[in-house]
N, C-alpha and C positions, 0 to 999 in steps of 0.2 A: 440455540438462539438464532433470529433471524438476520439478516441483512439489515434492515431496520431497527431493530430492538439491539442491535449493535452500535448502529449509527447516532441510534440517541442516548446509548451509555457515553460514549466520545463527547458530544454536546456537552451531558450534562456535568462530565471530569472536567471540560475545558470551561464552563459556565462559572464553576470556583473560583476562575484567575481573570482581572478584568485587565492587569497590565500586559500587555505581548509580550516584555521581556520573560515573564514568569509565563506567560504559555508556552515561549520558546525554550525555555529552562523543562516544561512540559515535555517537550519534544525530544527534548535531551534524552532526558530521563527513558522516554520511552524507550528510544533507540538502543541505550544501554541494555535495558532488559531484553532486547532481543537476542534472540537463540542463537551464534555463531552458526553462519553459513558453511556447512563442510565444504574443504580447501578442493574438494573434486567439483564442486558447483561453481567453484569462481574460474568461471572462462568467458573465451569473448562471444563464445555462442549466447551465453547468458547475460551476456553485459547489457543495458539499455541506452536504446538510441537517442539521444535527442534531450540525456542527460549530461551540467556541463560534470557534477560528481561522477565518481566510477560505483554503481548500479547492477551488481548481479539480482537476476531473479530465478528463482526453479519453482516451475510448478509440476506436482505431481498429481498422478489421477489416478485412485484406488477406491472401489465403491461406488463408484459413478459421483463422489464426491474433489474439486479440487483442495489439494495444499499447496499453501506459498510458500516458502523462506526465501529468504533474501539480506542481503548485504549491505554496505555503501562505504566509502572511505572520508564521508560527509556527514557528523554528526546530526546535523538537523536532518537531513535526507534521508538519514538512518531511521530518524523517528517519523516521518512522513509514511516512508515503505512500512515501520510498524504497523500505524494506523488503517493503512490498508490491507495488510494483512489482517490483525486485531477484525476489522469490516466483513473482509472477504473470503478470507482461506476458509477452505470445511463447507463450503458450498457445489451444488451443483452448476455445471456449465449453461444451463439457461438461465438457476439462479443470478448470475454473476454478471449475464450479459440482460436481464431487465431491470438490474441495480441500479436507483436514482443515487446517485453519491452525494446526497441532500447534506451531509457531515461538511463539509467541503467547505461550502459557503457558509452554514449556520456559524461555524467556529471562529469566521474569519480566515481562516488561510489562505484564501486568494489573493486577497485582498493586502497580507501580509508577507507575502514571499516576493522576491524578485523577478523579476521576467523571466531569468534563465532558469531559477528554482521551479515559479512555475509550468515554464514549458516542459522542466522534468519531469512533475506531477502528471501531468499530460500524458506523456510519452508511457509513465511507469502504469498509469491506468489503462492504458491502450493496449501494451503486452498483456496485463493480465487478460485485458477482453481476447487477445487473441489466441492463451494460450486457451480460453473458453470456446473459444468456436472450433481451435483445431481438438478439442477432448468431445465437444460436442457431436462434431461429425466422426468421429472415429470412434464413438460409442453408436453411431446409426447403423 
């Protein structure tokens, strides 16, 4: 599945709920079904910056493809880094850094999170792009 054809399965899960509480409840949800972070991933190497939750991320690079897993001790946060994952992990590092994260906005979530929430959204899309340029260059 692409980048895209990802981003509009999300759309169209969150197209179902018009109230926010019930996308937030969305959110939840998601975060719960994410995979536990093995306890050797949660460090401050992986923690993210500029998150006010506490935020590990691991990405791995096997096949010239990345995977994410990831953490948070913040329910909603938990389901945000889902989402991005769900988007992003199983991609290549050019994949990842020409990704329009069009999901973002369609859904409302900018629009819906708090400043600090979203400066975290920020911060969490930023590591991943970064861990895509250093898997980039070190596959050159």
């Amino acid at each position: 599945m692409t980048i895209n054809e990802a981003q509009d399965e999300v759309i169209e899960e969150f197209a179902d709920f018009t109230d926010w509480m019930d996308r937030y409840q969305l959110l939840i949800d998601l975060g719960n079904e994410l995979q536990p972070l093995a306890p050797e991933y949660k460090t401050e190497s992986n923690l993210i910056d500029g998150c006010q939750s506490r935020v590990w991320l691991q990405a791995d690079y096997d096949g010239g493809l990345i995977t994410l897993t990831a953490d948070s001790d913040a329910l909603i946060v938990k389901g945000i880094i889902a989402l991005l994952i769900r988007v992003l992990s199983g991609h290549t590092p050019q994949e990842i850094l020409d990704a329009d994260l069009y999901f973002i906005d369609r859904i409302g979530l900018k629009d819906h999170l708090s400043p600090t929430r979203s400066n975290g959204l920020l911060a969490m899309i930023k590591q991943i792009r970064v861990y895509a340029v250093a898997y980039k260059m070190k596959s050159i």
